[in-house]
C-alpha positions as CSV (number, residue, x, y, z in Angstrom):
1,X,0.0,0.0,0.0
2,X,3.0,2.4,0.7
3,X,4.5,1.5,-2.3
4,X,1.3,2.6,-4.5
5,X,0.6,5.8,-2.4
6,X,4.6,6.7,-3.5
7,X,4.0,5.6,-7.0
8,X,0.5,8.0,-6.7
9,X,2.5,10.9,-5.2
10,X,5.2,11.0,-7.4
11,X,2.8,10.8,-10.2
12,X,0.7,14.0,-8.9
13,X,3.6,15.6,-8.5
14,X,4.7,15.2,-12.2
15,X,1.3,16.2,-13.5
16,X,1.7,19.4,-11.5
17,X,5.2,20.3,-13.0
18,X,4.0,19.9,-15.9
19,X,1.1,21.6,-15.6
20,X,3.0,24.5,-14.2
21,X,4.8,24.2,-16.9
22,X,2.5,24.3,-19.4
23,X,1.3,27.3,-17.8
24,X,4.5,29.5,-18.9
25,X,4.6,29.0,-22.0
26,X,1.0,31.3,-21.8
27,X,3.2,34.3,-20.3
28,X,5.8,36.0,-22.3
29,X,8.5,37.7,-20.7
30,X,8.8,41.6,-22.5
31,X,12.5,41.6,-22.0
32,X,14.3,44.9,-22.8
33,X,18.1,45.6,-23.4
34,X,20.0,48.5,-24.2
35,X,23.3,48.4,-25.7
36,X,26.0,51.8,-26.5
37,X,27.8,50.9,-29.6
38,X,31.5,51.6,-29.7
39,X,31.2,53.5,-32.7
40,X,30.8,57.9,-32.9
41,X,27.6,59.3,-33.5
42,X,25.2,58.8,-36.2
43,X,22.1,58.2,-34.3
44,X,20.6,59.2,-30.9
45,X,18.7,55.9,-30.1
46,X,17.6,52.7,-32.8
47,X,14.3,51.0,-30.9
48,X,14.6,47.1,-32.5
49,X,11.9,44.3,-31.1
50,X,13.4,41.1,-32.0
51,X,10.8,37.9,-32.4
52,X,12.8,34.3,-32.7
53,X,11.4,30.9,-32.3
54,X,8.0,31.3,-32.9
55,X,7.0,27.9,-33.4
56,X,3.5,28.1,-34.4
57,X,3.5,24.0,-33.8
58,X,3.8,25.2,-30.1
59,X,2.4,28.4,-29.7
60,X,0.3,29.6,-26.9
61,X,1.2,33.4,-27.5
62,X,-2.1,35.1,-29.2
63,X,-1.5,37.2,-32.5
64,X,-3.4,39.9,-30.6
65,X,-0.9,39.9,-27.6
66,X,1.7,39.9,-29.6
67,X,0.5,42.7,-31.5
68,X,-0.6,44.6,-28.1
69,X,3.1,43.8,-27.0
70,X,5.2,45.3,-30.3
71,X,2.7,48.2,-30.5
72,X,3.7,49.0,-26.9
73,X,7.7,48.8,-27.9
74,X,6.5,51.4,-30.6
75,X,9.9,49.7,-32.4
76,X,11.8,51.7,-35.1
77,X,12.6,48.2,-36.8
78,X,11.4,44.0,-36.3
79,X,13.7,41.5,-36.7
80,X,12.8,37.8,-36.7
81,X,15.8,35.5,-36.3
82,X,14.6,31.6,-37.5
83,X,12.5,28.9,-36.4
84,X,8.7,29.7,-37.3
85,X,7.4,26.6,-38.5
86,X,8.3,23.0,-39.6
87,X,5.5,21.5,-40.8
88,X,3.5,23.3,-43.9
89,X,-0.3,22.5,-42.2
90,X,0.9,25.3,-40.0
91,X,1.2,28.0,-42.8
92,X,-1.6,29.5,-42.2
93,X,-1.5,30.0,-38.9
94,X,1.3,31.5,-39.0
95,X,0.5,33.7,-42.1
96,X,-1.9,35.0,-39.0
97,X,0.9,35.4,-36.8
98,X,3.0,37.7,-39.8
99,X,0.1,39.5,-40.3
100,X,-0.1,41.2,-37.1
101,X,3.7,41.5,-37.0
102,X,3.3,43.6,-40.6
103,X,0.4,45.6,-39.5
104,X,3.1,47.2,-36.9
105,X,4.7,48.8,-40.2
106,X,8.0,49.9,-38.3
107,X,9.7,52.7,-40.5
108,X,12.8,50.9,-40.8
109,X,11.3,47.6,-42.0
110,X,10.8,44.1,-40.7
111,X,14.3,41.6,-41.5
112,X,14.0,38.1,-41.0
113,X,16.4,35.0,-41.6
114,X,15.9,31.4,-41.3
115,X,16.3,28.4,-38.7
116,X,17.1,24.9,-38.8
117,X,13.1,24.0,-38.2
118,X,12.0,25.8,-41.1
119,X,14.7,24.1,-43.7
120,X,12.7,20.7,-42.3
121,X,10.0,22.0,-45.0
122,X,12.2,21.4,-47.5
123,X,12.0,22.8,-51.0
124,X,8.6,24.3,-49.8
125,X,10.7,26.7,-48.2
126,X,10.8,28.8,-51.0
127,X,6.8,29.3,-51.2
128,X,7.0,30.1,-47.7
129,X,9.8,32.8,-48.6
130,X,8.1,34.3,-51.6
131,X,5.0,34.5,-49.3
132,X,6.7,36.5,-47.0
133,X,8.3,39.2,-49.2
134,X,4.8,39.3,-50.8
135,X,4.1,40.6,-47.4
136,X,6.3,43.2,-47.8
137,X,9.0,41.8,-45.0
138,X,12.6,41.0,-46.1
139,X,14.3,37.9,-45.8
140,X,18.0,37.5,-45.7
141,X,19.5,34.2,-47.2
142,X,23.2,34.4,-46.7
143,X,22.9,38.5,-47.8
144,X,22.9,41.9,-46.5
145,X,21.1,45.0,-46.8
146,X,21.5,48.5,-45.3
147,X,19.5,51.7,-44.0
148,X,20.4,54.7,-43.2
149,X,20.0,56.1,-40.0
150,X,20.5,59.7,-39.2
151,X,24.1,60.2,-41.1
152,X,25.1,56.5,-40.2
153,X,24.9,53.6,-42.0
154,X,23.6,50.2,-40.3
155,X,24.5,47.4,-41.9
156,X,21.8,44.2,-41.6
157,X,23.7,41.0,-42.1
158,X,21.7,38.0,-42.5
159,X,23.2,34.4,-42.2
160,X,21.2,31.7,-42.8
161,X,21.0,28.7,-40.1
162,X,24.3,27.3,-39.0
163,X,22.9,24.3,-36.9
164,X,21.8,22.5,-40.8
165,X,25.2,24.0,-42.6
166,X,22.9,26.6,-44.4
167,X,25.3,29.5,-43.8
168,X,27.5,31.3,-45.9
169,X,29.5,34.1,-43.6
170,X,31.8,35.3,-46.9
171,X,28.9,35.8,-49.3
172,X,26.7,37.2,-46.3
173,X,29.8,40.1,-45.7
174,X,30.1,40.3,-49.3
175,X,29.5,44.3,-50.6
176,X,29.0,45.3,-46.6
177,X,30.3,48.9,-46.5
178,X,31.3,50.8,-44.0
179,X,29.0,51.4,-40.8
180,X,27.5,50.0,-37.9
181,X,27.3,46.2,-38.1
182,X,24.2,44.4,-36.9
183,X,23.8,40.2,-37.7
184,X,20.8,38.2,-37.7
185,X,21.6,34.5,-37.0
186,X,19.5,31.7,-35.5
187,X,22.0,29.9,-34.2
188,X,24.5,31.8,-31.6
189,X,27.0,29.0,-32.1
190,X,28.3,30.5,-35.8
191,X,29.7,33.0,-33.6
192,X,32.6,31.1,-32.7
193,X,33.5,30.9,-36.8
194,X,33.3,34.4,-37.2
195,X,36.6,36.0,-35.7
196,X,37.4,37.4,-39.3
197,X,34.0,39.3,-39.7
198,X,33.6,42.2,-37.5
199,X,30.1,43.1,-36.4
200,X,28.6,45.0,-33.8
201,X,26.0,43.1,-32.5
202,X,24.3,39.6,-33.2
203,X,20.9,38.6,-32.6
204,X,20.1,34.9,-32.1
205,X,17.6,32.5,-30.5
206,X,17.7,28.9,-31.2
207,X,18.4,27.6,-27.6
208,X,15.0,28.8,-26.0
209,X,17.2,29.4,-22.7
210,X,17.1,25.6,-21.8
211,X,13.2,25.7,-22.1
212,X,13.3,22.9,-19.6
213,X,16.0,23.6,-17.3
214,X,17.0,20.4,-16.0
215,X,21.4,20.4,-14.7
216,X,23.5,19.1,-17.2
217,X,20.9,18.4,-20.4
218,X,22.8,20.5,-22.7
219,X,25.3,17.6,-21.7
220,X,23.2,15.3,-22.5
221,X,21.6,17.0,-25.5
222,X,24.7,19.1,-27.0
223,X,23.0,22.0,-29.0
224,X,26.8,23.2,-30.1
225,X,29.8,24.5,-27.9
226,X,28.2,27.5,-26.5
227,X,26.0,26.0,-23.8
228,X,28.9,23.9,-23.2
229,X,29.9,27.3,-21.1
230,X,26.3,28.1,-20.3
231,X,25.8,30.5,-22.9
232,X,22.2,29.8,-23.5
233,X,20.3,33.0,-22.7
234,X,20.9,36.7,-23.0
235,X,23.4,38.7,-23.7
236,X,27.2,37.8,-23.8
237,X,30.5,38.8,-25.2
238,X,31.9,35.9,-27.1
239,X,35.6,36.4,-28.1
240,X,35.0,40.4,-28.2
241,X,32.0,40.3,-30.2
242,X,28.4,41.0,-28.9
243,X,25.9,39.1,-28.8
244,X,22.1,38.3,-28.0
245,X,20.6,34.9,-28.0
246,X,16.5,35.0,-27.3
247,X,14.8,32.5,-24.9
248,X,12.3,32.6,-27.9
249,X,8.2,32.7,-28.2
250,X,7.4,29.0,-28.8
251,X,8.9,25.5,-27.8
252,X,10.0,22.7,-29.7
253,X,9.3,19.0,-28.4
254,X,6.8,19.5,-25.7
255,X,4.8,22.7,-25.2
256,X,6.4,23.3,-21.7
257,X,8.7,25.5,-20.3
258,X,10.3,25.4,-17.0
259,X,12.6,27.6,-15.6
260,X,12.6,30.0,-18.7
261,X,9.6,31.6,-20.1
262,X,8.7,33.2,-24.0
263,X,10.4,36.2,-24.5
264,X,9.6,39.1,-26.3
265,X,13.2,41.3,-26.7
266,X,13.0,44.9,-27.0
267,X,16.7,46.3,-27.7
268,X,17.4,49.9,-27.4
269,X,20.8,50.6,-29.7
270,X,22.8,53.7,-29.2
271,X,25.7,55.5,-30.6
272,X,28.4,56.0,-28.5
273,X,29.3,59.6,-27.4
């Protein structure tokens, strides 16, 4: 009788974890970071909201929160950095999803690049890609593109996912003039292959901080030699380059999250004095 009451509790008290779990993946984190660039003048302040891992298989985020939260950032610019959807039943849901983001119409555009889940399409891919510039939102394959800021030059670099061996750093440099250098990246770990290619700042996601934050599982489950060091979440220097890997919107595996929750980023760029 011990035994089952043990085998009872034990069960109880992994349907509540879970539950709990399942609970914060409903409640978004607005996360907001402000970086000064070591580079003169230029610009007083660049407002960016960064989306990454949306996931729509394992989304609980509403398009109208989402939209409630980038309207309250008020962003100059929306960047989306990989991971949206891996299976094409979901396109339309997403389509939802990118049409709230649109609506926003930040002056300076909306910039996304891809991430290892949304290569599992396949050649579909490329629909999904020309439905998205239809849209009127640029996507970066391995390319850049600039705007101009005040007198100053940003530079938007785009690499496409390094976890699958999509990326191309030379042809994604290639024609970058001279400014301020921001890169979009899913995957923070192409930082570590980048010591020739200066930059400013990269954004990432792809490690949705642990999602379930158990000691060790990145041991157990490498995702590439950053969270080796526990580089999984936030911002971090990484052999003198900036960067800024997002706990992401939606999960992958099981819609849980524990220990980490969504994460909506809101980063503030300025120029240095």
């Amino acid at each position: 009788m011990l035994f089952m009451l043990m085998i009872v509790a034990v069960a109880v008290a992994i349907a509540l974890l879970l539950s709990y779990a399942h609970w914060n993946t409903f409640r978004p984190v607005i996360r907001e970071v402000e970086m000064t660039l070591e580079k003169d003048g230029g610009f007083a302040e660049l407002r960016i909201v960064q989306l990454s891992d949306l996931h729509m298989e394992r989304q609980s985020i509403s398009p109208a929160r989402l939209t409630k939260a980038i309207a309250d950032a008020d962003p100059d610019m929306i960047v989306m950095t990989g991971d949206y959807l891996d299976n094409y039943k979901n396109l339309d849901k997403f389509m939802l999803y990118l049409d709230a983001i649109v609506a926003m119409q930040p002056k300076h555009g909306i910039w996304l690049v891809w991430g290892n889940h949304d290569h599992y399409l396949g050649d579909r891919i490329e629909d999904l890609g020309a439905m998205i510039r239809a849209k009127g939102v640029n996507v970066l394959e391995n390319e850049s593109s600039s705007i101009l800021f005040g007198d100053k030059r940003l530079n938007i670099i785009g690499i496409d996912d390094f976890c699958l061996g999509k990326s191309d750093i030379p042809r994604s440099f290639r024609g970058v003039q001279d400014g301020i250098n921001l890169v979009l990246s899913h995957d923070p770990n192409i930082v570590l292959e980048m010591e020739e290619h200066p930059f400013d700042l990269m954004l990432s996601g792809h490690l949705h901080g642990g999602q379930f934050k158990i000691p060790g599982a990145f041991k157990l489950f490498p995702m590439g030699e950053l969270p080796k060091s526990n580089v999984i979440s936030g911002a971090h220097n990484v052999l003198g380059k900036n960067i800024y890997i997002s706990d992401g919107m939606g999960q992958a595996g099981l819609n849980v999250r524990l220990g980490t929750r969504p994460e909506i980023t809101i980063h503030t760029l300025r120029s240095a004095a």
